[in-house]
C-alpha positions in Angstrom: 0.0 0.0 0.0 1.0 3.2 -0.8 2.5 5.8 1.9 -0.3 8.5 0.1 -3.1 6.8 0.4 -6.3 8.2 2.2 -7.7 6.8 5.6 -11.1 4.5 5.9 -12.9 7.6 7.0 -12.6 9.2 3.9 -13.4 6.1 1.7 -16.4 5.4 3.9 -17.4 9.1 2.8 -16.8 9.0 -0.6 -17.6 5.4 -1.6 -18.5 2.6 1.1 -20.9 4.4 3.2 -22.1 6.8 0.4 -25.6 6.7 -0.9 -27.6 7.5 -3.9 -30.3 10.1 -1.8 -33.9 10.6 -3.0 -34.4 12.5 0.1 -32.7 15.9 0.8 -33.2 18.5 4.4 -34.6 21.8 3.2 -31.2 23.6 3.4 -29.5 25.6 0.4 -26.3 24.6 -0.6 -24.4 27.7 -1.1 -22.8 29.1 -4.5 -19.5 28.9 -2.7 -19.7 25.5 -1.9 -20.6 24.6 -5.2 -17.9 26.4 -7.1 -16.1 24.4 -4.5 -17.1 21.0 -5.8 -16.1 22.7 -9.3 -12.2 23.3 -8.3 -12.0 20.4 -6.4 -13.2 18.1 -9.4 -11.4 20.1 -12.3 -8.1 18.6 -11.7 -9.3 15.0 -13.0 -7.9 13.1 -16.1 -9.6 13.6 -19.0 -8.2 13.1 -22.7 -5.6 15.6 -23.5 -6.8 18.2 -21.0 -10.1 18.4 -22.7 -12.5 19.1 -20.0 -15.4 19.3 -22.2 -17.9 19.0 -19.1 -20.3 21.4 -18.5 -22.4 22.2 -15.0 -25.5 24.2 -14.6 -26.7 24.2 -11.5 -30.4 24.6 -10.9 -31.2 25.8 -7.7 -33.9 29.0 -8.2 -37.8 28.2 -8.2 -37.5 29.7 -12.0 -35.0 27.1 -13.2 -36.9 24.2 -11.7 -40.1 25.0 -13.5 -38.1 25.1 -16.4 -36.4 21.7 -15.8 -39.2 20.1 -14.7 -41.5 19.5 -17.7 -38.7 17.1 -18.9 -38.3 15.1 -15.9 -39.9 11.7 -15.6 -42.6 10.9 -13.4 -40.2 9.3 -10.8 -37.8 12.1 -10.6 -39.9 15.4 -10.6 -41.0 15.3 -6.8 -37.7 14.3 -5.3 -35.5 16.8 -8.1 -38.2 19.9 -7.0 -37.1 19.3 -3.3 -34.1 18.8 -3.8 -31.8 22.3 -2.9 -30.2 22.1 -6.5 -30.1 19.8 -9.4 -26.9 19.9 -11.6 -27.3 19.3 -15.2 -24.0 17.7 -16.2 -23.4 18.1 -19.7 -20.7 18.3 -22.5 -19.8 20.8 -25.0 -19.4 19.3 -28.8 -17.0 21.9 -29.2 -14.7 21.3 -26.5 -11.5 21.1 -28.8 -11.7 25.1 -28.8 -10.3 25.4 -25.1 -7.7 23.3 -26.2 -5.1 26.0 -26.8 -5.7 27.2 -23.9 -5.7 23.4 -21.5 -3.3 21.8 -23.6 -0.9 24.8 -24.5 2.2 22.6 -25.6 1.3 21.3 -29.1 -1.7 21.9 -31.4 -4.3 19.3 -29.9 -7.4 22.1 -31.4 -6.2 20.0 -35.1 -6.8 16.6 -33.5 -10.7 17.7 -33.5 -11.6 20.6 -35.3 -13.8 19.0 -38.5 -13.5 15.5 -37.6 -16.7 13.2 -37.9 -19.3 14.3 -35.2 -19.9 10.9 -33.6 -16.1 10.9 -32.6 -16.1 14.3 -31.1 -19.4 12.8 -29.6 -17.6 9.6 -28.4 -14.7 12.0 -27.4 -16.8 14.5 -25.2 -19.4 12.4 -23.8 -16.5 9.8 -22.3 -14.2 12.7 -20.9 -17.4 14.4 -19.9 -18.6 11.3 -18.0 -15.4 11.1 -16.2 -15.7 14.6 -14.8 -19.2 14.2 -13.8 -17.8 11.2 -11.7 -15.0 13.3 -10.1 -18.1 15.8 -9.6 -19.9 13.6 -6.9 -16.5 12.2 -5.4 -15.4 15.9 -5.1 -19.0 16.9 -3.8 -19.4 13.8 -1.1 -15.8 14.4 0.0 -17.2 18.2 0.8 -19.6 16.9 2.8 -22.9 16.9 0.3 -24.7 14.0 -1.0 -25.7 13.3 -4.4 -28.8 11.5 -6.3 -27.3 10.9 -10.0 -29.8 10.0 -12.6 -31.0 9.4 -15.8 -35.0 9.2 -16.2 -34.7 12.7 -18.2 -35.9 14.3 -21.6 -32.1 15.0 -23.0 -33.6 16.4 -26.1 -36.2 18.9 -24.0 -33.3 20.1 -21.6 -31.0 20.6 -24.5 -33.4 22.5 -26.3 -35.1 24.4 -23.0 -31.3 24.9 -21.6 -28.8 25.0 -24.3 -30.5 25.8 -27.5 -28.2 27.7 -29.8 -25.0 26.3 -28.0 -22.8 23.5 -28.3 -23.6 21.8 -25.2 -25.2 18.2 -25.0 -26.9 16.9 -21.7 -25.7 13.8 -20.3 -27.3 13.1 -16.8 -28.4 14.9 -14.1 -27.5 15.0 -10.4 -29.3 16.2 -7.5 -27.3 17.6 -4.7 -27.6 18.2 -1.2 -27.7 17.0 2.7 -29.4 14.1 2.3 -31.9 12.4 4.2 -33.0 9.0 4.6 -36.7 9.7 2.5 -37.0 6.7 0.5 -33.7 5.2 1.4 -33.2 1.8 -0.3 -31.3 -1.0 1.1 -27.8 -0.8 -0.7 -28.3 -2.9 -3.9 -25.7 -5.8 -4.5 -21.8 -5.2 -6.4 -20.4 -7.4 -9.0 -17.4 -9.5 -7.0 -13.8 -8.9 -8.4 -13.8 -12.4 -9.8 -17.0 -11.9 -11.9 -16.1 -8.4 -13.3 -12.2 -8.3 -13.3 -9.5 -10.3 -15.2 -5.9 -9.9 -14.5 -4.2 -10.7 -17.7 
């Protein structure tokens, strides 16, 4: 084991004791705790530098009315109550912040006119990664998170980023969770059935 590794309290927080949370207290998470979350998560891997995620974070009563004619029936009540649900998307244009994120050689030319399912492939993988580091960084804060799917993509993309470059990918409510329709912890694939060592 490695000298640098982090103690069992902090896995339990971020992983073994974490939760998916339909339930959240009625308690605002504040814009500096989100922005936070943001430079906390920002320093994950993704593909040369890319960083094509993108956060909005929906937290007024104006930008939940807007957000929730494209929920599903089993997401509107909980993602109304919940203090703020972040849509995390990608931008199909990320290659155009990569003179600026990955200064040392001309990366932009990798991208820039190549076939739209692999800048697709290319943001929606990197931007999955992020969203990942997103809920680590926000349980290691001290929030909790209800990631989901259950979504319109094509109704937030037009009611949220119509005109732009940005692609929703899935949504994440985020909060102090509570134990309102709690679920026993599902069962995990063992090593042996999902891992070979080759």
């Amino acid at each position: 084991m490695s000298d640098k590794m982090i103690n069992d309290e902090a896995l339990d927080i971020i992983f073994r004791a974490a939760r998916t949370r339909n339930g959240f207290e009625d308690r605002p998470v504040s814009a500096t705790l989100i922005q936070a979350v943001y430079d906390l998560m920002k320093y994950g891997p993704t593909t040369a530098n890319s960083c094509p995620a993108r956060f909005v974070f929906v937290v007024s009563k104006e930008g939940k009315a807007r957000l929730e004619p494209h929920l599903s029936e089993g997401n509107r009540a909980k993602t109304m109550k919940a203090p703020c649900c972040v849509i995390i998307a990608y931008d199909m244009e990320f290659y155009e912040k990569l003179p600026k994120l990955f200064p040392h050689t001309d990366a932009r030319s990798w991208f820039v006119g190549k076939d739209e399912e692999f800048l697709r492939t290319t943001a929606l993988r990197n931007g999955s990664l992020q969203g990942a580091y997103f809920m680590i960084a926000a349980r290691a804060l001290g929030l909790d998170c209800g990631p989901m799917s259950g979504f319109d993509n094509a109704g937030v993309d037009e009611e949220f980023f119509k005109g732009t470059s940005w692609r929703s990918n899935f949504l994440c409510n985020l909060g102090y969770g509570t134990d309102e329709k709690l679920f026993p912890r599902n069962p995990r694939l063992s090593f042996e059935e999902a891992c070979e060592i080759v």
